[in-house]
C-alpha positions as CSV (number, residue, x, y, z in Angstrom):
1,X,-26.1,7.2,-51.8
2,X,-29.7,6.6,-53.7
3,X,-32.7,6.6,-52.1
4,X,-33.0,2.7,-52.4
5,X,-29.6,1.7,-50.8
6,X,-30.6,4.7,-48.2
7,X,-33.7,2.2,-47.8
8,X,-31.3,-1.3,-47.5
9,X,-29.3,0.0,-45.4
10,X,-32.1,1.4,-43.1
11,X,-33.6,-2.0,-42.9
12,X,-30.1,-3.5,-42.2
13,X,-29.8,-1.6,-39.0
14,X,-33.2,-2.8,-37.9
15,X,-32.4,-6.1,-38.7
16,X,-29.4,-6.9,-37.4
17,X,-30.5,-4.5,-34.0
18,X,-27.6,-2.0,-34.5
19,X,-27.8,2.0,-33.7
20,X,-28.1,3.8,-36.5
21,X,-25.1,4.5,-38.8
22,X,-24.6,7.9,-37.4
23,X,-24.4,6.8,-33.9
24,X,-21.6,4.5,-34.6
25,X,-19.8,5.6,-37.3
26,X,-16.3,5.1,-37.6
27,X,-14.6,8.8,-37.1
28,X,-11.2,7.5,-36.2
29,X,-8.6,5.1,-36.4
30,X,-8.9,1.0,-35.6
31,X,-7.2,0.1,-32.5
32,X,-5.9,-3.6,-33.1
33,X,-5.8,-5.4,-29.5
34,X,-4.0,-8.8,-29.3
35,X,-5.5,-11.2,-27.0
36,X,-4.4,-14.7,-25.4
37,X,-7.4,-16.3,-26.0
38,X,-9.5,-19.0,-28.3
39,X,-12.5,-16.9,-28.2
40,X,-14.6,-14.8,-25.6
41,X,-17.3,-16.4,-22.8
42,X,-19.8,-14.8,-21.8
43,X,-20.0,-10.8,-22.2
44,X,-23.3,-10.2,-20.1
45,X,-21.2,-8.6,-18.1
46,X,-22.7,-10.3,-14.5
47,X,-21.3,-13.2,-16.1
48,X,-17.5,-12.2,-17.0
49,X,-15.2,-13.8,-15.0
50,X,-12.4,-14.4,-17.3
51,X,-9.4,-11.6,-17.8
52,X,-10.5,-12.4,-21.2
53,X,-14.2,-10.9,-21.1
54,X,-13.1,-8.3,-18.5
55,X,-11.0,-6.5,-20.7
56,X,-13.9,-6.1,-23.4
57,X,-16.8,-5.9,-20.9
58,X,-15.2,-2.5,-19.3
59,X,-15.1,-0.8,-22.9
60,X,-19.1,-1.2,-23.6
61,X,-20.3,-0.3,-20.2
62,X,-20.6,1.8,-17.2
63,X,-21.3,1.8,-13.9
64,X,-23.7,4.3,-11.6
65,X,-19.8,5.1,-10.2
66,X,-16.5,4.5,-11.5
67,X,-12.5,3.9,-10.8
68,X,-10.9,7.0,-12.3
69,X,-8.9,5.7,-15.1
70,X,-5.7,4.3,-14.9
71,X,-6.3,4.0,-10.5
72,X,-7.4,1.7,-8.5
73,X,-7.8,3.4,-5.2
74,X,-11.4,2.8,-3.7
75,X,-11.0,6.8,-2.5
76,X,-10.5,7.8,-5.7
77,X,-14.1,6.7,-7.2
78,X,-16.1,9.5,-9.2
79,X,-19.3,9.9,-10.9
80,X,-20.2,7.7,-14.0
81,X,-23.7,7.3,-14.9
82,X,-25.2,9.3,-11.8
83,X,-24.0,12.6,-11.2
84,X,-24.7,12.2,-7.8
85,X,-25.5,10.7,-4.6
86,X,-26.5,10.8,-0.9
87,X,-26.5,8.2,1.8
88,X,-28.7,7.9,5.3
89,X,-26.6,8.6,8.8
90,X,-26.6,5.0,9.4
91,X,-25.2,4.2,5.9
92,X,-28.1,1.5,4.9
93,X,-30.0,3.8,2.5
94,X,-28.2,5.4,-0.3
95,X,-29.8,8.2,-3.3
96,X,-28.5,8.5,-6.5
97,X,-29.7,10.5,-8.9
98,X,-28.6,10.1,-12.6
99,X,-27.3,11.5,-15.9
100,X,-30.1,12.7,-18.4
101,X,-29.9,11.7,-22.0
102,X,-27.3,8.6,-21.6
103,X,-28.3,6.7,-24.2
104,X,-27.7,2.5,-24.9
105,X,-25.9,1.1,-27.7
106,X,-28.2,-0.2,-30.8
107,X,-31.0,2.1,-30.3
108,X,-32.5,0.7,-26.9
109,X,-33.3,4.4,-25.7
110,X,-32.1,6.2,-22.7
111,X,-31.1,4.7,-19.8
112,X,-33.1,5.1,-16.9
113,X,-33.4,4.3,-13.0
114,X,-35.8,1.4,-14.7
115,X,-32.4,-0.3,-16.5
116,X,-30.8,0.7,-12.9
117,X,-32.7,-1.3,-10.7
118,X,-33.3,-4.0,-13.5
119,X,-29.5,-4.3,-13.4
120,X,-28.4,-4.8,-9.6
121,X,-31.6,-6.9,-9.4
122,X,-30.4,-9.0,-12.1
123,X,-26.6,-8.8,-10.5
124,X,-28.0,-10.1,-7.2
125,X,-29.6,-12.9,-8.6
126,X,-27.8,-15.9,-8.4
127,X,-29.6,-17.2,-12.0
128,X,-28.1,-14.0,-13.7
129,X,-25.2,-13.0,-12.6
130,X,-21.9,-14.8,-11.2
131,X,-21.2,-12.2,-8.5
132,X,-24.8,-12.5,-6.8
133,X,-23.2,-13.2,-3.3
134,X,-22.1,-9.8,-3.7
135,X,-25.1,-8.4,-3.3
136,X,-27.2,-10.7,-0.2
137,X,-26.8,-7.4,1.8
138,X,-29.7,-5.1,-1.1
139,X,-33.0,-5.3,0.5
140,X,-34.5,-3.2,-2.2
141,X,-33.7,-1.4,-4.9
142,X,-36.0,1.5,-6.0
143,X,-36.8,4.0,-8.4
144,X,-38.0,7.0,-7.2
145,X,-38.6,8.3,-10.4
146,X,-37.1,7.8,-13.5
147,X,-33.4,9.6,-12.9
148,X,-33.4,8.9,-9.3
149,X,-33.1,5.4,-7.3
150,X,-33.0,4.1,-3.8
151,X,-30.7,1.2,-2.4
152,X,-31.6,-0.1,1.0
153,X,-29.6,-2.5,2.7
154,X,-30.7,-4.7,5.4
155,X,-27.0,-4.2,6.6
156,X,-24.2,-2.5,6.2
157,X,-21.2,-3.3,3.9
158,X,-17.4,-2.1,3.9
159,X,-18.2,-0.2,0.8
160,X,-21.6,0.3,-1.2
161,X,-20.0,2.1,-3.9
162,X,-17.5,-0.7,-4.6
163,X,-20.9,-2.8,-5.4
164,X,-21.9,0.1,-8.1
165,X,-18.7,0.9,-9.9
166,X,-17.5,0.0,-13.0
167,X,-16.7,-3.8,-12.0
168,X,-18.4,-7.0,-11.4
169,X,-22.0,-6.8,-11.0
170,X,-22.1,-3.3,-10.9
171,X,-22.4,-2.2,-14.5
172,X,-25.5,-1.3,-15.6
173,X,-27.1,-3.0,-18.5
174,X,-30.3,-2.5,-20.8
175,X,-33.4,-3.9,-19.5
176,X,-35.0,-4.3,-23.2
177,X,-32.1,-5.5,-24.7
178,X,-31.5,-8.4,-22.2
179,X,-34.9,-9.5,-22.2
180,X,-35.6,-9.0,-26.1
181,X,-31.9,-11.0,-26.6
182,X,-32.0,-13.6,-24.3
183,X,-29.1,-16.5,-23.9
184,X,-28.0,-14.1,-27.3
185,X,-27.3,-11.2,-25.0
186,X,-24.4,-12.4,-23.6
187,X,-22.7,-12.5,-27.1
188,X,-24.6,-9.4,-28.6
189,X,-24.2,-7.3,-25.5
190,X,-25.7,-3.7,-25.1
191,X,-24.2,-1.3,-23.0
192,X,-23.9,2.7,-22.5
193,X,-20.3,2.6,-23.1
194,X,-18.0,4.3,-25.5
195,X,-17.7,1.4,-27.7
196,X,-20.7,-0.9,-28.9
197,X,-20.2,-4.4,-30.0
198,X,-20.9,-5.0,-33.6
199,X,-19.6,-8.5,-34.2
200,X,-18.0,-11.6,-33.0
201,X,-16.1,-13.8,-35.2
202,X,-16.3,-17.3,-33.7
203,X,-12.2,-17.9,-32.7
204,X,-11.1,-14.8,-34.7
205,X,-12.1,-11.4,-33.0
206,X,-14.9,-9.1,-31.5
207,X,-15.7,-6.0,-33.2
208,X,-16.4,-3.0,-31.8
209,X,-17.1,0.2,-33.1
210,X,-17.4,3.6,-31.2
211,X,-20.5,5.2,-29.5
212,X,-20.8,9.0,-31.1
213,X,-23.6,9.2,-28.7
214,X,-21.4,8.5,-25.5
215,X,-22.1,11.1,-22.9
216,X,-18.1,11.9,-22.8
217,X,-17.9,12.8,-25.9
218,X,-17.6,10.3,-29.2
219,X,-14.6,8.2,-28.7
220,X,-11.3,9.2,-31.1
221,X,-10.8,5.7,-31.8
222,X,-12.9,4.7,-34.6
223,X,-13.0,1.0,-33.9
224,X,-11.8,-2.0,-31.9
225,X,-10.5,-5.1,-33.1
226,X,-10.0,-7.5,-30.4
227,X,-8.5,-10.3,-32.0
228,X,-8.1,-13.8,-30.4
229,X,-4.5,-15.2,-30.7
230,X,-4.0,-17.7,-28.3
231,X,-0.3,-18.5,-28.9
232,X,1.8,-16.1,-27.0
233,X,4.6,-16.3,-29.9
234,X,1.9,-15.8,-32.6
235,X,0.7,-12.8,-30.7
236,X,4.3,-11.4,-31.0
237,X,4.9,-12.5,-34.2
238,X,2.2,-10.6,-34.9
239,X,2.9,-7.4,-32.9
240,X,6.5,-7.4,-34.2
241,X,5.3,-7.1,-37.3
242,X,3.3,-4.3,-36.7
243,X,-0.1,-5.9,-37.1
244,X,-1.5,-5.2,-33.5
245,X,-1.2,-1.9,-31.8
246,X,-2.0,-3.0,-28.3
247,X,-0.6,-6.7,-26.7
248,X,-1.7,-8.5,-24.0
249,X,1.7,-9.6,-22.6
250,X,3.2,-11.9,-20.4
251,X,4.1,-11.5,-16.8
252,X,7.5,-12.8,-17.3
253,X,10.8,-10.8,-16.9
254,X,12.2,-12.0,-20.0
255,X,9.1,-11.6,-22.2
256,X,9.4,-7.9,-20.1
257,X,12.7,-7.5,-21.0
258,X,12.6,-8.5,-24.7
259,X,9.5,-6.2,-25.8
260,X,11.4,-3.4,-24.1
261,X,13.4,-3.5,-26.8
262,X,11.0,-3.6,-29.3
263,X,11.3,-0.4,-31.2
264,X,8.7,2.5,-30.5
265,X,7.3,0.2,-27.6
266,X,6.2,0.9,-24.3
267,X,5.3,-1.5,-22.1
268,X,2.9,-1.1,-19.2
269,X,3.0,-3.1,-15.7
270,X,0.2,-2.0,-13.2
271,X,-1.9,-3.2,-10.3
272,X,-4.2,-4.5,-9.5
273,X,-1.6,-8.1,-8.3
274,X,-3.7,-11.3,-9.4
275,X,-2.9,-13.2,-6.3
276,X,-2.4,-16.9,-7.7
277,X,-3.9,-19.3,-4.8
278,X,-4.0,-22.9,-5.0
279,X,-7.5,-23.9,-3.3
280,X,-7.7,-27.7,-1.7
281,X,-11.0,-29.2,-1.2
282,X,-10.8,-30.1,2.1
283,X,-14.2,-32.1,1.7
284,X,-13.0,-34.7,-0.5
285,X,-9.9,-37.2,-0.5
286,X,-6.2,-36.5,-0.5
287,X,-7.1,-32.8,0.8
288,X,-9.3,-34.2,3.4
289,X,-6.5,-34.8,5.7
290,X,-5.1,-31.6,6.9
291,X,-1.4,-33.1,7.0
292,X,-1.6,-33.6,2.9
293,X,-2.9,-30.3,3.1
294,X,0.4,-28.8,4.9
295,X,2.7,-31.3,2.9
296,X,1.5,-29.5,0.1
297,X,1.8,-25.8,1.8
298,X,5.5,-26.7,2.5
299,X,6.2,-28.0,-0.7
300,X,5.3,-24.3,-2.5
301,X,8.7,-22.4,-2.9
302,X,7.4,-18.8,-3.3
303,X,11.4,-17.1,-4.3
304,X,11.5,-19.4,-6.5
305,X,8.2,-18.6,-8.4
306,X,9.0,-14.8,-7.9
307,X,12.6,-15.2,-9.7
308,X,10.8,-17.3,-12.5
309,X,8.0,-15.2,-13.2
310,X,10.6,-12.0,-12.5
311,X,10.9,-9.1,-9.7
312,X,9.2,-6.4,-12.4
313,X,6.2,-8.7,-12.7
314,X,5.7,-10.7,-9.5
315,X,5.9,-10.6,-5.7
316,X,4.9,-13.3,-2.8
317,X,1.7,-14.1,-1.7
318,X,1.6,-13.5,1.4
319,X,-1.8,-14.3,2.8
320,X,-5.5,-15.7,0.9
321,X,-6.3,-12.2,0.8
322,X,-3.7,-9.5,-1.7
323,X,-1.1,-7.5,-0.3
324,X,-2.4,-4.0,-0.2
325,X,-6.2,-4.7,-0.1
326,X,-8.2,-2.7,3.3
327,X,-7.9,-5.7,6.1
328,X,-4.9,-7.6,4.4
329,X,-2.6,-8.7,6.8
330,X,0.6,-10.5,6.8
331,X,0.6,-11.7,10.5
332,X,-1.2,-14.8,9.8
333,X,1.0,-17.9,10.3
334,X,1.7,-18.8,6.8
335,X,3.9,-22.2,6.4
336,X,7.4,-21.8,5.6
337,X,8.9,-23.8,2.6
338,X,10.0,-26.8,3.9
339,X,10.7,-29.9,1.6
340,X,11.8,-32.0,4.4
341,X,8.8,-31.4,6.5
342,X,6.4,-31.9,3.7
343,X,8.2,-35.6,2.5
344,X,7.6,-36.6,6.6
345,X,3.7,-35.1,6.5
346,X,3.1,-36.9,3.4
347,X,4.9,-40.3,5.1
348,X,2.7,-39.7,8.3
349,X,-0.8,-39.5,5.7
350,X,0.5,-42.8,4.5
351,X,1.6,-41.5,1.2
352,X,5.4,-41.8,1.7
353,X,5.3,-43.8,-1.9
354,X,4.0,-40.3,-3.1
355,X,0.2,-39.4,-4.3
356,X,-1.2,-38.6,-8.0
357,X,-3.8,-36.1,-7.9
358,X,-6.2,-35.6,-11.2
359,X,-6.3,-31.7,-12.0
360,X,-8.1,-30.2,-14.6
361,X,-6.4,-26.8,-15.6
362,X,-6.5,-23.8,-18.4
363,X,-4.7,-24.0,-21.4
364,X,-4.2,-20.1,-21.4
365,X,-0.5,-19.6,-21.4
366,X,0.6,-17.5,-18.4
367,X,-1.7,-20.0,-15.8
368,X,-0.2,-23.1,-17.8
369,X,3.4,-22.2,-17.6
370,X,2.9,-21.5,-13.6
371,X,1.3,-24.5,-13.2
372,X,3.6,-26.2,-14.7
373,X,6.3,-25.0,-12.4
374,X,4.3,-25.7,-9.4
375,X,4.2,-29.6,-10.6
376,X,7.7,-29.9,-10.2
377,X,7.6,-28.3,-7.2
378,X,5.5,-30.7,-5.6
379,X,7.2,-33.6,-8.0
380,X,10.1,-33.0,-5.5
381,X,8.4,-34.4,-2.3
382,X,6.5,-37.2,-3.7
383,X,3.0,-35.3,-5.4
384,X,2.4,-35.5,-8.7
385,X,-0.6,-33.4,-10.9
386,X,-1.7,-35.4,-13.4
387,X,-2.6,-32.6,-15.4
388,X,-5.8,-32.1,-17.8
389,X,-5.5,-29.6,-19.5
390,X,-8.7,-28.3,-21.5
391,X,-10.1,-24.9,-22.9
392,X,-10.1,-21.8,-20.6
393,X,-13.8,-21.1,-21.0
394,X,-14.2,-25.0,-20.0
395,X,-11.8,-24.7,-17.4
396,X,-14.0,-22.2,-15.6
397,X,-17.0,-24.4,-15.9
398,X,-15.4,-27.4,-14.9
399,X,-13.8,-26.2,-11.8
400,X,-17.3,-24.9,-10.6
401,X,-18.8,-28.5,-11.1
402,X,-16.1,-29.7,-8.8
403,X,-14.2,-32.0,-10.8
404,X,-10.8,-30.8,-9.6
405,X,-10.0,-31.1,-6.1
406,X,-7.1,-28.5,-6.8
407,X,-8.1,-25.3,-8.3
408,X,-5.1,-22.7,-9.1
409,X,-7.1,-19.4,-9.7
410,X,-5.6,-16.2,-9.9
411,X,-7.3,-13.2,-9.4
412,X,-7.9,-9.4,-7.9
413,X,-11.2,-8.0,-6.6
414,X,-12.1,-4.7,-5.1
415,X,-9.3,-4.1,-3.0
416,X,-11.0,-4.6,0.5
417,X,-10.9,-8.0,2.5
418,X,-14.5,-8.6,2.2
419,X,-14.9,-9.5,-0.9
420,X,-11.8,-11.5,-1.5
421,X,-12.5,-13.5,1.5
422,X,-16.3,-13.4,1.0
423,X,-16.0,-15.0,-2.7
424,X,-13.0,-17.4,-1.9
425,X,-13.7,-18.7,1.6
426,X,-17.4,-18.1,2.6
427,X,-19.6,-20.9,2.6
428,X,-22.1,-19.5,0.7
429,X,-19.0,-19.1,-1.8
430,X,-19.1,-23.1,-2.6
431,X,-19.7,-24.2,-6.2
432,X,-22.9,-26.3,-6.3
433,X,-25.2,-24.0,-3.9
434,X,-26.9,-21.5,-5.1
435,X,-25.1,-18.7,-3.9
436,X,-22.0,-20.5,-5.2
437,X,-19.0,-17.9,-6.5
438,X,-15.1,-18.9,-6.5
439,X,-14.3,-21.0,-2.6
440,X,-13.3,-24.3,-4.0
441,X,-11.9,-25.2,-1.1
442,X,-15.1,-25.8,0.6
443,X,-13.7,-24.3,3.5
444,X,-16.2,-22.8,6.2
445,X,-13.6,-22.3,9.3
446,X,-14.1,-18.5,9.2
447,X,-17.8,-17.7,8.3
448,X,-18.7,-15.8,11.7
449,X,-15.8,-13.7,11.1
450,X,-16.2,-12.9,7.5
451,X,-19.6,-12.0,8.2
452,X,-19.2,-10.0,11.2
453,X,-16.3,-7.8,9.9
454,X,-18.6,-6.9,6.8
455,X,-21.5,-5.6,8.7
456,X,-19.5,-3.7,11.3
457,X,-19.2,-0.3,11.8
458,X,-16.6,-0.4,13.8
459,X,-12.9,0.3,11.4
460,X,-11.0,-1.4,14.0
461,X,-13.4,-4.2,15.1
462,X,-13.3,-4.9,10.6
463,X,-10.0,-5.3,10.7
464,X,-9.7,-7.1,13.5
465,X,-12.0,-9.5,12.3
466,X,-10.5,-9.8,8.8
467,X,-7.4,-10.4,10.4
468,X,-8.6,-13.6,12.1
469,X,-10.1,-14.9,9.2
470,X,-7.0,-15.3,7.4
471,X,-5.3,-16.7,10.2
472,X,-8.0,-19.1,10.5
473,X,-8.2,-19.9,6.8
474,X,-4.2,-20.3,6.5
475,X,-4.2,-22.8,10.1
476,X,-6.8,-24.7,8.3
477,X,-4.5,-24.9,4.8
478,X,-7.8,-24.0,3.1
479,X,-5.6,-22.6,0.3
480,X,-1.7,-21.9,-0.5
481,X,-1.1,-18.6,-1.7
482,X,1.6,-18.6,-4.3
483,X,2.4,-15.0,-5.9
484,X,0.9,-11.9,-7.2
485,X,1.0,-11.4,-10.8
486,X,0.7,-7.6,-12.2
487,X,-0.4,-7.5,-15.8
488,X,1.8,-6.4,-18.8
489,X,0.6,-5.2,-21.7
490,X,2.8,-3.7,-24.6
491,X,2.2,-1.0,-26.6
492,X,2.9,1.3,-29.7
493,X,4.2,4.5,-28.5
494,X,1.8,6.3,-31.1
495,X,-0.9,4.8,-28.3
496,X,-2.0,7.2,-25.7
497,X,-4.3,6.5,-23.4
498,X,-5.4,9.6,-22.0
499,X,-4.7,8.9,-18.7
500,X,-1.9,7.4,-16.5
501,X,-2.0,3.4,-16.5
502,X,-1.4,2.9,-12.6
503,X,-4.1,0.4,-12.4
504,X,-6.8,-1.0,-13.6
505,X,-10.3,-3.7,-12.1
506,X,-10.9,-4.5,-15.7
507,X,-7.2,-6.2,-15.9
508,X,-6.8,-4.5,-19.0
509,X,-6.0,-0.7,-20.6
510,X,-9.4,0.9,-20.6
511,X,-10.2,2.3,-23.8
512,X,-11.8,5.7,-23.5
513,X,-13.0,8.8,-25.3
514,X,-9.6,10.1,-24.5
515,X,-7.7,7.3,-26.1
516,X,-5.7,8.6,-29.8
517,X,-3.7,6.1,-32.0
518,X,-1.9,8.5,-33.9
């Protein structure tokens, strides 16, 4: 190379903000990743909500903890970006003391305890970041000195290192580069992950390229393209024909069933469940009256959604809060499917000439088809879903405007009551205030227990409490729960990982310096 391209392509990198070419130079192979989607939303990562931006957010940054790949058992959490840390006897002041030398993508400098406390700051504010109600129990957050900072809560909370993994609002992002990018940042994000984002192609892919200054080790997978193919048979069309090495699948035993037989193709089912629930706002007409409300519970035939979706893939919701999840339980006095009983609550409502509800709903594939098996469902006792059906990133804005009295969401949190409840049912939760996160129910029946159980110290008094709050929430038909989903993916056998897929918060395969395409 001559000294004047040497100087072009110097000037490049400053322009366009990237690291230098030796920080992200592409030592390996290109993983191709196949996604169901039109294009990402928002990759600030206190503002991905969507499996979609998940997936890519947990490849670009890091938490002050982590989930050990592949798991997602709280007890299993280990250091990430501190090495370290301490809490007070009375669990309300917590030490951690971080790496040295981490560095972030694009060459914002090393991260400190400045970017630390910058980020849950910004991650408990409900103006920058979605999970902010996550955080209302941080009284402060410190540093002590530029590797070491101090959380103090003004009370206690099932688990502080849940709030600081690698999920939610707990990754850690670069002070200068979100205020130098702006609005920008959240589709030029910079993170101290092992891959950095170099471009997104409007409907056509993201970019990323790996991080040979990631405090691992440099990744062995050169780059990432994370292409957006909305059409589940285009996607694999497209695997089939060897053009993506990694699929995001469907959660479908025959889908299951057929890509099993695809040759040199494994394909992965894991945890965490995405517990489909279908929220009615109670404070609005038809779901104002609590006997539409159980017509509808009744009307929900959870077999028959397990043997659609398939037993590999699917299992029964069972309460508003996941099977599995610290406080879940099962003893909560969930109605029975009951077609009869719904058509004589829906006659008793004055509807016995049926109802037509307006729903606005996700054109992403795997929520369409189940929605579209729940209209018949409730077809058969007189309720019909007049169905609008618009973009997924639209979707999620929509729904938090509160244009659709019905809101099927599927999701999985950190695997303790608290937050599931907390972000689903709490009124704080309710789109519109400012705390607002995911209860578009507008249910508030269970408030006092929600937050009792979460500052207690007391295991059994927590799960007590938790316990009483779904019963509550499940009397008050705040929401049906329908199924839990587990995620598929399918892959090329020449794809390794590096560690066992078991689970995984990021609802994807985490991409790490361990992973080889050979």
């Amino acid at each position: 190379m001559g000294m004047k391209t040497k100087l072009l392509a110097g000037l490049a990198a400053m322009i366009l903000g990237a690291a230098p070419l030796a920080a992200h130079a592409q030592q390996g192979p290109t993983l191709r990743v196949g996604m169901a989607a039109q294009d990402v939303g928002r990759l600030d990562p206190h503002f991905a909500v969507s499996t979609i931006d998940r997936v890519a957010v947990a490849w670009m940054f890091n938490g002050l903890v982590r989930f050990r790949p592949g798991s997602i058992n709280p007890a299993e959490i280990e250091p990430d970006l501190a090495e370290r840390w301490e809490s007070s006897e009375d669990g309300k002041v917590w030490t951690f003391h971080l790496r040295r030398g981490v560095q972030f993508h694009g060459g914002f400098g090393e991260m400190t305890a400045d970017d630390v406390v910058f980020s849950l700051q910004k991650a408990g504010n409900a103006g920058s970041s979605a999970f902010s109600a996550d955080y209302r129990a941080f009284q402060s957050v410190e540093a002590v000195d530029p590797y070491t900072v101090r959380i103090t809560l003004r009370e206690n909370v099932p688990s502080l290192l849940g709030l600081v993994t690698n999920y939610s609002g707990g990754y850690i992002v670069s002070r200068r580069a979100v205020e130098q990018r702006g609005a920008d940042f959240a589709r030029n994000p910079v993170g101290t992950g092992p891959f950095a984002m170099e471009r997104i192609t409007p409907n056509t892919s993201a970019e990323l390229v790996a991080n040979a200054q990631y405090f691992r080790g440099a990744p062995q997978i050169g780059r990432i393209s994370y292409r957006f193919i909305p059409s589940d048979a285009s996607r694999d069309l497209a695997y089939q024909n060897r053009e993506l090495d990694l699929n995001y699948g469907r959660a479908d035993q025959t889908w299951v069933n057929r890509t099993r037989q695809v040759p040199n193709t494994t394909v992965d089912v894991f945890e965490p469940g995405e517990l489909t629930i279908l929220s009615l706002d109670v404070s609005k007409p038809p779901f104002d009256d609590i006997r539409v409300r159980r017509a509808f519970a009744h009307a929900i035939n959870r077999q028959e959604m397990v043997r659609w979706r398939g037993p590999d893939v699917s299992r029964e919701g069972q309460s508003v809060v996941p099977r599995g999840y610290l406080g879940f339980t099962a003893d909560n006095g969930l109605l029975p499917f009951d077609q009869a009983r719904a058509r004589a609550l829906m006659a008793e409502a004055g509807h016995a000439n049926g109802l037509s509800v307006r729903v606005i709903h996700t054109q992403l594939p795997e929520m369409l088809n189940g929605m579209q098996v729940i209209q018949q469902q409730l077809r058969r006792v007189g309720i019909n879903l007049d169905l609008q059906v618009v973009e997924h990133a639209t979707f999620h804005q929509q729904i938090r405007q509160n244009l659709s009295p019905l809101v099927y969401y599927a999701a999985a949190r950190f695997p303790v009551a608290d937050i599931f409840l907390s972000q689903f049912f709490h009124s704080r939760s309710i789109p519109g205030t400012p705390t607002a996160v995911t209860n578009f129910s507008h249910c508030n029946v269970a408030d006092s227990q929600i937050d009792a159980a979460r500052v207690s110290t007391n295991r059994e008094e927590q799960l007590r409490l938790w316990a009483q709050a779904q019963r509550l929430l499940v009397e008050n038909v705040c929401a049906v729960p329908v199924m839990e989903t587990l995620l598929v993916f399918a892959r090329r056998n020449n794809l390794s990982y590096g560690y066992e897929l078991r689970g995984s918060m990021s609802l994807g395969p985490l991409i790490t310096e361990q992973t080889r395409l050979n």
